[in-house]
Each structure stands twice: as C-alpha cells, then as structure tokens.
Phi, psi and omega in degrees: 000327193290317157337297178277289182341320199293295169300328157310314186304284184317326184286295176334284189314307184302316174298304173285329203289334172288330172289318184279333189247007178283170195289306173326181134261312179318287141038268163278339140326319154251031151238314149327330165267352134359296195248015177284298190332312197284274187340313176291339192283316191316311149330306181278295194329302197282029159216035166126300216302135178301170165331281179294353135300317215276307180309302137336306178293321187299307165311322155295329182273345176262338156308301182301319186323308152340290195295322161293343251218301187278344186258015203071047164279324169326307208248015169250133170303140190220058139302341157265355180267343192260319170329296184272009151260337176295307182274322153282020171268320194292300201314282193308330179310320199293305189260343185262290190297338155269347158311281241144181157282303193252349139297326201277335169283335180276330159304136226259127171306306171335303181300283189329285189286341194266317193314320197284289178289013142300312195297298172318286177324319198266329174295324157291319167307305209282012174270356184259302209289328191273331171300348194293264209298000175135135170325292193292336172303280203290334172268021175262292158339300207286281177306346169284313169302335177286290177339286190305346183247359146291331190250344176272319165328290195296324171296337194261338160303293159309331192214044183264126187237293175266113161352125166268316177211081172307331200271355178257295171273032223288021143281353192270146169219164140354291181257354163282303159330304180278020163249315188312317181321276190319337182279307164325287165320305188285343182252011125323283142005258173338309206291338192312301220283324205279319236275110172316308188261325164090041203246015183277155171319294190311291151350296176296299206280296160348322167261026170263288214153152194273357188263354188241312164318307181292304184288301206294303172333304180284314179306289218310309227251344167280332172314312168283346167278329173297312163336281178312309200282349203245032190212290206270040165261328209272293195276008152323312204277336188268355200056082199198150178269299194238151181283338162197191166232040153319275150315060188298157209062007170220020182083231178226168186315308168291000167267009197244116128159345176308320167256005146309267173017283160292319194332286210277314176283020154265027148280292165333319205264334197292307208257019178248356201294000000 
C-alpha cells in the first residue's frame, strides 16, 4: 500500500507541479479542470447516481466549467460569489454536522447532488483565480490546509483524548486539531518573517492587522476540518471508504481535495472583503 501511495504521489507531482509552476494559467487551469470532472464524476457515484449518470455528470461539469472559462469567467471579480459560499460553508457546518448521517440521507436528493456540485464547481473557480492572483497566494493556501492536516495527525497520535466527532469520524480529536491550529499558526509565522514580496495569504492578512490574522487563521483551519468531516459524512452515507480508486493508494480525487473545498474560496472571500 505504502508503495503504490508513493508511485501515485510521484506521477500526480510530474504532473501538476510543471503545471503549477508555468508563468501562464492556462495549464493549470486545464489540468485542474480534469479533475473538478473527476471530482463531480465521484459526487454523483456517492449520491446515488448510476454509472452512465455519473459519468455524464462529470463530463458535463467539466464542459461547463469550460464554457466559463471561454466565456471570461476566470477573470471577473466574484466577490458576491465567495460571500455566499463562505456563508454556505458555515451553514452547512452547522446543519450537516449537526443532523448527522441520517439528517444528511433526509435531504431530498437532487439538492444533496447538484448543492455539492455547485460547491465543486465554486472551489475551481477560486483555485484558478487564487494561481490568478499569484504563485506565493495559492501555495500559501495549499500549505495551510496540508499543514493543518499534518500537524493534527501527529498531535492526535500523541496527546489525542477527546472525540472530535466519533460518529463521522472517530480517528479525529480535539487535541488533533488544535495541534493542526498550532502547526499553522507557526507556519504563518515563518512564511511572514521570510516573505519578501508579500504576496502570501499570510501576509496579505498581517497587513490587515495581527487580530485578523489570528481569526482568520483559526476559520480557516476549522473550515478544513469541517470540509473533511463533511466528505467523510458522505461517504458514511453512501456506505463507501474512499470516494472512488481513481488513485491509487489515496482514493479518489475528492478525498484528496476534500478540505480544500470550503479553504479556498473563504481565501478568496479574506482577501476580497
């Protein structure tokens, strides 16, 4: 297992990282809408839909995405568009995580596939819009969420005591989160004191104030946990481990990409306010 994670890992990186580091966008733009396809195919398969629905939905979402894409969409301020997802993120944090399993089976399916796959569709826009606004932007981004789920692993191995939500998650606590905080907070730190140009998440918010920084910082990083518990709510519900074996040794697209999902466009929403 460990083996095939590795050799995934390494093709994914030859792949994105050349994508991620041309001057352009485009690129990663159309490689990224790749896998908003795969992610929407992944979406319907956890919410019912047969193969060749599933298949069709994916295809469809990534034609549209296109069709925004051609039509200037990449390059319109969207600032009422990260407002009213930033606010459908809390809300769902709210109502999804506190219903359940079996509140989240009680939403009348249609809303359950197309709601989800607004959200997908609103996490691509700001993820191209955030490589948009700068290299050091988005991977600032990138490492707060990587971060927060590296140092809340290893914290919740060492001193992890209290559930954070056993009935979604029971490998998750309490004091793993709140080390994912801390891992953050110091790499914040860091990236502040190196950052030169001053074009990072971290930054940009610092010149706002260090109390806007801190708040923000802690939203961000409950934002990503919420993400994860609110994927692995889903696929609780579909009775499924991993959302597809796109990947092998890591699942599917959406388990990779699952606490991204709320990050970036409430990132989006930080530096547009």
């Amino acid at each position: 297992m460990l083996k095939q994670r590795i050799i995934t890992a390494v093709l994914l990186l030859a792949v994105l990282l050349p994508a991620l580091f041309y001057p352009a966008i485009e690129p990663f733009a159309a490689l990224t809408l790749l896998l908003i396809g795969a992610a929407s195919w992944e979406w319907a398969r956890l919410n019912g839909c047969s193969s060749k629905q599933s298949l069709a939905v994916g295809m469809g979402m990534g034609a549209l995405m296109a069709l925004v894409w051609l039509a200037g969409g990449l390059a319109m301020a969207l600032r009422p568009l990260w407002l009213a997802v930033g606010a459908l993120w809390v809300l769902l944090a709210v109502a999804m995580l506190g219903r359940g399993v079996s509140g989240w089976k009680a939403w009348p399916s249609s809303l359950r596939l197309w709601g989800g796959l607004a959200l997908i569709a609103c996490a691509w826009l700001a993820l191209v819009q955030a490589r948009a606004v700068g290299l050091g932007f988005l991977l600032s981004v990138l490492l707060l969420v990587w971060m927060a789920d590296i140092a809340a692993y290893f914290g919740g191995k060492a001193f992890g005591r209290r559930k954070l939500a056993p009935a979604i998650s029971p490998g998750k606590s309490w004091e793993g989160a709140v080390s994912g905080l801390l891992g953050v907070l110091v790499l914040a730190a860091a990236w502040i004191w190196a950052d030169a140009q001053g074009d990072s998440l971290y930054a940009r918010l610092w010149s706002l104030s260090p109390v806007v920084t801190l708040l923000a910082l802690v939203f961000l990083c409950a934002m990503s946990v919420v993400g994860d518990l609110v994927e692995s709510l889903v696929k609780r519900g579909a009775g499924v481990k991993d959302s597809s074996a796109l990947l092998p040794g890591h699942g599917g697209v959406l388990d990779r990409v699952d606490a991204l999902l709320p990050v970036l466009p409430l990132a989006m929403m930080l530096i547009t306010i």
